[in-house]
GUNUZA-39295 format. One record per residue (C-alpha): residue in one letter; x, y negated, z. Coordinates in steps of 0.1 Angstrom, whole numbers, plus 5000, padded with zeros to 4 digits. Example, Ala and Ser with C-alpha at 12.3 -4.5 7.8 and 13.67 -1.06 7.14 Angstrom:
<recs>
a512350455078/s513750115071/
</recs>
This chain:
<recs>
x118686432976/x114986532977/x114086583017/x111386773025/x109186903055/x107987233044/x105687473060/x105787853060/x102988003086/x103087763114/x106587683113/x107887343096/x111487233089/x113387023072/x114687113035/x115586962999/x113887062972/x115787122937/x113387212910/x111487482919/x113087612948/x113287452985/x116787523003/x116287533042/x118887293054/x119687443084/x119987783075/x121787713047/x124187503066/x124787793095/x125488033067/x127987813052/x129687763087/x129288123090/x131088203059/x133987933067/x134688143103/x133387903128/x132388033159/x128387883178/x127487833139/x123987783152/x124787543178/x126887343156/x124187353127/x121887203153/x123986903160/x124986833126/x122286953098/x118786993124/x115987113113/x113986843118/x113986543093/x114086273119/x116186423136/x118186483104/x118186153096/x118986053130/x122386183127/x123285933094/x125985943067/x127686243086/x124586453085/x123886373053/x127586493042/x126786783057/x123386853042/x124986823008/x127187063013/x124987343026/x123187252995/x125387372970/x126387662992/x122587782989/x122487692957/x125687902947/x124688212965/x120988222960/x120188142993/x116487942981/x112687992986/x110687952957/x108587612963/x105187842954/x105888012985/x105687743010/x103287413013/x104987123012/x104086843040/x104586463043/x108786403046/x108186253078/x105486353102/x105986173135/x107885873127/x107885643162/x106385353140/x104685313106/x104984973097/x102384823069/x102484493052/x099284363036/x099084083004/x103084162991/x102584182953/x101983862938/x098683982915/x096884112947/x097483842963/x096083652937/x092783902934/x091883852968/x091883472964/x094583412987/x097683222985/x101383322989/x102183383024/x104883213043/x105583513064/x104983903058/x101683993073/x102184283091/x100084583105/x100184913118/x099285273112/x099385543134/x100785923130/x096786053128/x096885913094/x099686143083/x098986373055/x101086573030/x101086582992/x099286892990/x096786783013/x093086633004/x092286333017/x088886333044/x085686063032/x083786113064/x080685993067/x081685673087/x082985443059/x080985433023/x084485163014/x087485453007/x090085232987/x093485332973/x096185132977/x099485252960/x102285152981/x105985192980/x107685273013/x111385253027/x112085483057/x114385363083/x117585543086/x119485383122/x118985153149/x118384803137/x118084503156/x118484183143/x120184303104/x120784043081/x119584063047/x122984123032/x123384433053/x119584543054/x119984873028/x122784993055/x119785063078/x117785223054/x117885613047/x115585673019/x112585592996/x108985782991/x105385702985/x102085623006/x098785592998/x097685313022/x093885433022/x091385183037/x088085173047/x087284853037/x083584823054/x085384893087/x088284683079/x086484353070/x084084413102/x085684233124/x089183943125/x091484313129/x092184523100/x093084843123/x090085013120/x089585053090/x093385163088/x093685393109/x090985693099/x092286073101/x094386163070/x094585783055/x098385793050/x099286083025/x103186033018/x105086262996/x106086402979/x109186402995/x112286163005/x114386012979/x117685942991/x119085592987/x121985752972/x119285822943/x118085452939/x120885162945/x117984892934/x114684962952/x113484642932/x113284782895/x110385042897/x107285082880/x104185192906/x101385332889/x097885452904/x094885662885/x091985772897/x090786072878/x093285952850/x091885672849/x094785352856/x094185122883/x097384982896/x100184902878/x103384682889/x106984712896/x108884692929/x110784352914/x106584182921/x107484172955/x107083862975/x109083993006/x111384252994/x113084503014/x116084383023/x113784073030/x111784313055/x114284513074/x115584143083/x112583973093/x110784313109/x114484383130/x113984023145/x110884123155/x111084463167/x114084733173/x113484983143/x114785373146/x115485613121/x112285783108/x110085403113/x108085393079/x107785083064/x105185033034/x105384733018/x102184663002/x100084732970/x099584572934/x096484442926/x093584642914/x092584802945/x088484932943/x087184652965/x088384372941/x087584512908/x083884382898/x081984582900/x083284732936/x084485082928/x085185322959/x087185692961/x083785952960/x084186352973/x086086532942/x087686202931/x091986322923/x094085972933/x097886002919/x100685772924/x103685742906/x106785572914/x109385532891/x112685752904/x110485902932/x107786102918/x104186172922/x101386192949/x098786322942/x095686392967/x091786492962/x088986272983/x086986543003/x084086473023/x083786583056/x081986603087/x082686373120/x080686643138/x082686743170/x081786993197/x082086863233/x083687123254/x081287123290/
</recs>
């Protein structure tokens, strides 16, 4: 299943998209309840098929179940929205943790003249940088370093604390794609690479949620990123130095993961700041990522202005 957030005016809730049409999975669900005769269809819809996607994904196998079902019901009685009709938004907006970890492909590594790390190295991002795949991403006038960096992220799907290795996919609900965009002057400005992590709209993730249903091995994928058609990265998932049953074990020693955490686990090499000479994302430049089984992102760089009015 391909899980959505999709918007429609102000409002956004969780769907699965199936070619070109987006099925709302909550009010697919109640009108299958509905049709089957049971009574507080909405209430139960709520509980079991929400209309949120953490939420959604909150509620596990069961909800899941569900979710398929009201699926083929909208399918089988037309009960769709045509995807030109909505804008489609990042599959998970306001995940309680998005969990980054830097120098995990063996050629990058290598590119930045490091060596292979003993542990992950680990950093965060925060919700701010959340963008959708129909969304540009900002250049403002603070950084003159926007990089790329293709990434392929697992999102978490219950409580884990303290997984082993051998039961690490049990805790994870799905697969998608984030563009791990750096400002690379403000990262390499001080010991800290927050800052130049953490800008406004420097996480686009999309297109949507692939369920892990979908992908048994997350370790045999091709990752692929152009700028202006132009190839810059190019690996597969099986590069990784820490993979992700690797991660969910050492990050849940660490720290209790919950269902909608983000984890990205790192980029190939060929990022702009190591290629000689130094190439950065301009305004107008069209950055597309493709990961084999997934699908694509794909986001314009747009400048923009850090002007901000001060209320009095």
């Amino acid at each position: 299943m391909k899980i959505i957030n999709y918007r429609h005016g102000e409002i956004v809730r969780a769907g699965c998209i199936v070619g070109e049409n987006v099925v709302d999975l909550n009010k697919a669900y109640i009108q299958l309840l509905k049709a089957k005769g049971y009574p507080r269809a909405e209430q139960l819809a709520a509980a079991l098929v929400p209309s949120n996607t953490i939420e959604l994904i909150e509620g596990g196998e069961k909800s899941f179940e569900e979710a398929y079902k009201a699926v083929d019901f909208a399918l089988a009685n037309g009960i769709v929205i045509n995807r030109s009709d909505v804008k489609i938004e990042a599959p998970i907006l306001k995940p309680n943790k998005i969990i980054c970890v830097g120098h995990n492909y063996r050629e990058h590594i290598l590119e930045m003249k490091r060596e292979l790390p003993e542990y992950p190295v680990i950093f965060a991002k925060f919700n701010n940088t959340i963008i959708g795949p129909e969304d540009d991403i900002p250049l403002p006038p603070i950084t003159e370093q926007l990089d790329y960096e293709a990434e392929f992220a697992f999102v978490i799907g219950k409580r884990a604390r303290n997984v082993s290795q051998a039961d690490a996919l049990d805790y994870v609900a799905g697969y998608t794609i984030v563009n791990d965009v750096t400002a690379r002057d403000l990262q390499r400005r001080t010991l800290q690479w927050l800052q130049g992590k953490t800008l406004d709209g420097s996480a686009p993730m999309g297109p949507w949620l692939v369920t892990k249903d979908e992908i048994p091995d997350p370790h045999s994928l091709e990752i692929v990123l152009t700028v202006n058609g132009e190839e810059r990265q190019r690996s597969n998932t099986k590069n990784l130095v820490f993979n992700v049953h690797y991660l969910v074990e050492f990050l849940s020693h660490i720290m209790t993961l919950e269902p909608g955490d983000v984890v990205c686990t790192g980029t190939p090499g060929g990022v702009g700041v190591a290629r000689n000479p130094q190439v950065f994302l301009q305004d107008g430049d069209v950055v597309r990522i493709e990961v084999e089984k997934i699908g694509v992102l794909e986001n314009r760089i747009k400048a923009v202005s850090n002007a901000v009015e001060v209320g009095r």
